[in-house]
C-alpha atoms as one frame of an Amber mdcrd trajectory, in Angstrom:
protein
-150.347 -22.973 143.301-148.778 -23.053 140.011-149.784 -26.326 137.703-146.620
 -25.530 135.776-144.394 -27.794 136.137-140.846 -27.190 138.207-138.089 -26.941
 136.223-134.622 -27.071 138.823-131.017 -26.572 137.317-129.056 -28.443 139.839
-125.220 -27.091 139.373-122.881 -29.733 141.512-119.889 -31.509 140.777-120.665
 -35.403 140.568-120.474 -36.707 143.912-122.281 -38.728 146.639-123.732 -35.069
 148.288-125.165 -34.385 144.556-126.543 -37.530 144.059-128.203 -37.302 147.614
-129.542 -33.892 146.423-130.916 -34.757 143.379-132.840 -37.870 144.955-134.538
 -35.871 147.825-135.573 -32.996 144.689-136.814 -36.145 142.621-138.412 -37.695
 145.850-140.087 -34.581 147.113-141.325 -33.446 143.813-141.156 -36.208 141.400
-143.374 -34.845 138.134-139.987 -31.336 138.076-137.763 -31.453 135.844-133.872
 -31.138 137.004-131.205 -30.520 134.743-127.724 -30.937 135.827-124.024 -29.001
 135.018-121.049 -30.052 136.534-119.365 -26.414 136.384-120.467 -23.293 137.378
-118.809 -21.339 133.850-121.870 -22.894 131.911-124.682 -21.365 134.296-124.553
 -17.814 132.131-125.106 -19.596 128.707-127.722 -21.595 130.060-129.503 -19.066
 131.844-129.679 -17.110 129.379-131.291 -19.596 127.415-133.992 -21.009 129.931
-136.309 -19.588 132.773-136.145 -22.380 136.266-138.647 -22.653 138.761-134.739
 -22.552 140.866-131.081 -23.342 140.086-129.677 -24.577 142.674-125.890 -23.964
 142.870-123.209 -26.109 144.905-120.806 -23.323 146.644-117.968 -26.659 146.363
-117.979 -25.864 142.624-116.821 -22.928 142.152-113.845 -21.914 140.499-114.034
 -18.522 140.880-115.786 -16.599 144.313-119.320 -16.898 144.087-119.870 -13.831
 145.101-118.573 -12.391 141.690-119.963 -14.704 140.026-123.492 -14.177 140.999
-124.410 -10.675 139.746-122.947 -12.159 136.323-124.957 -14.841 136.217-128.487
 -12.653 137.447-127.427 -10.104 135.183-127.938 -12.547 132.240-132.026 -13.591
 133.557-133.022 -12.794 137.220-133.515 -15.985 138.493-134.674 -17.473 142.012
-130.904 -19.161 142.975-130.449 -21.093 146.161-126.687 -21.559 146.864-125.425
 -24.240 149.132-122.304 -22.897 151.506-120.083 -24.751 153.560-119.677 -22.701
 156.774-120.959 -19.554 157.363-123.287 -18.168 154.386-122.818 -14.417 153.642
-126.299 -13.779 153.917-128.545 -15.342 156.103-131.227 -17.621 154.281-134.269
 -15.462 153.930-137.747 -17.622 153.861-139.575 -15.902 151.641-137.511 -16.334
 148.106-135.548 -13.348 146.732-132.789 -13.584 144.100-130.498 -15.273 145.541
-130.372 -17.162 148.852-127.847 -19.178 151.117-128.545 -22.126 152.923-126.301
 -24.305 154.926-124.936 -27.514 152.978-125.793 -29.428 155.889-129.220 -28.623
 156.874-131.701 -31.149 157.832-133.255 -32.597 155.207-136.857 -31.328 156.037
-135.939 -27.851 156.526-133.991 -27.763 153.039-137.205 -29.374 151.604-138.944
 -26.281 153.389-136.375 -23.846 151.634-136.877 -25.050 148.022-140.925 -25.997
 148.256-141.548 -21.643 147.443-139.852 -21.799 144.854-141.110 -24.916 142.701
-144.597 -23.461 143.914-145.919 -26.967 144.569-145.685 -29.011 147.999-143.590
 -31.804 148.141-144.921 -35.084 147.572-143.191 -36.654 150.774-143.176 -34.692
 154.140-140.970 -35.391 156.755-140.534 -34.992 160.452-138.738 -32.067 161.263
-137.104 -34.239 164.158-135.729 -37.029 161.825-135.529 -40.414 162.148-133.546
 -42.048 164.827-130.126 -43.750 163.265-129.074 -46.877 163.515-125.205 -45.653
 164.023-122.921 -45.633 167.356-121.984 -41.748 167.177-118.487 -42.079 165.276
-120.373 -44.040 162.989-122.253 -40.484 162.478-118.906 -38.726 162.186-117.618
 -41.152 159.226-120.959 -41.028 157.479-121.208 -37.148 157.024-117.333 -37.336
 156.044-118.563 -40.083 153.623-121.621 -38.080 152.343-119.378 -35.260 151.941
-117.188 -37.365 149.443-113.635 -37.813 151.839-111.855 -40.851 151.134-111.016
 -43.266 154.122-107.254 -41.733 154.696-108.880 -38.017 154.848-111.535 -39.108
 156.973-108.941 -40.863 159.402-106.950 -37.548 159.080-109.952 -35.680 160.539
-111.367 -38.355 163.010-107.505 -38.728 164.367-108.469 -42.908 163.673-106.560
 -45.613 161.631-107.714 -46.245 158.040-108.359 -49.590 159.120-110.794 -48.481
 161.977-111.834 -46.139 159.621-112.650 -48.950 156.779-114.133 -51.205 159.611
-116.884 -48.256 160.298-117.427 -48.016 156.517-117.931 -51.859 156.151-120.662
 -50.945 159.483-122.239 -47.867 157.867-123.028 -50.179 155.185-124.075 -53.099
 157.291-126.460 -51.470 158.988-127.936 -49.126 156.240-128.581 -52.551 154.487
-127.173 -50.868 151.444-124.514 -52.139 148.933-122.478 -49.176 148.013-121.547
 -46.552 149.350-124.156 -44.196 146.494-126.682 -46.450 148.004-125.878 -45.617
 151.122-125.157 -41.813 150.739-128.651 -41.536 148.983-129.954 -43.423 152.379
-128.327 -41.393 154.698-130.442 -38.103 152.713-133.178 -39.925 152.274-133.817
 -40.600 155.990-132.219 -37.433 157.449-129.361 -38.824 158.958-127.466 -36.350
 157.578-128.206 -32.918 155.890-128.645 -31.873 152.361
């Protein structure tokens, strides 16, 4: 084990899934140090400029296809990168930590934890059950919540669910209710926090 200490470049446009992400990295190993970009164009500049323990790179981002964008950005410092895909990842996530590595944007929350603790060469200060907590939510509840997480506004989310933006709203008001949360960051950060949804 390293006594360095982690150094994470988080690179994710603000949003409730970020701000999820960057409490389970500052809950799981709370002496690193994360820096944050909100676009994927200053990642060369940067790492050319500073070695991270990881940089951790939201596939959402992107302007431009990651996978062009990658060999530009190792070419500048070879640096352990863990990219978060939506869907299918081009290459499977490998457990021992190469250059580069996909993982699922919605993996559980202990097995992400699992992913990044090589990297930052330290364990993480909080360990969770790889089953995850039981939720208080009714199923659709579940639905709206990871459509929440994932930053869709009520009229997307009752595009998807085939519901009424009221019924839609109502579950919100729920979520909420029984998260015993205020907002919907709060409850977002909850919902990563306790594995009731993924990363």
């Amino acid at each position: 084990m390293s006594s360095a200490t982690p150094t994470v470049l988080v690179a994710a446009a603000p949003s409730l899934y970020r701000q999820g992400l960057l409490a389970t990295l500052r809950d799981s190993w709370p002496a690193s140090v994360i820096t944050i970009i909100p676009a994927t164009q200053q990642l060369p500049a940067l790492l050319s400029q500073h070695a991270y323990s990881l940089v951790i790179v939201d596939s959402y981002l992107s302007d431009e296809s990651l996978l062009t964008l990658l060999p530009r950005i190792q070419a500048r410092r070879s640096q352990p990168m863990l990219v978060l895909s939506d869907g299918p990842c081009p290459r499977p996530y490998q457990p021992h930590p190469g250059p580069v590595a996909w993982l699922d944007r919605h993996t559980p929350l202990p097995d992400f934890i699992d992913a990044v603790a090589p990297w930052l060469d330290a364990e993480p200060a909080v360990r969770l059950c790889p089953c995850g907590p039981p939720s208080p939510f009714s199923p659709r509840e579940l639905e709206v919540l990871h459509l929440v997480v994932a930053d869709h506004n009520n009229l997307e989310i009752a595009d998807r669910l085939c519901l009424s933006v009221r019924t839609v709203e109502s579950h919100r008001r729920a979520l909420l209710q029984k998260a015993g949360a205020k907002t919907l960051l709060g409850l977002a950060v909850l919902a990563v926090k306790r594995g009731w949804v993924g990363v």
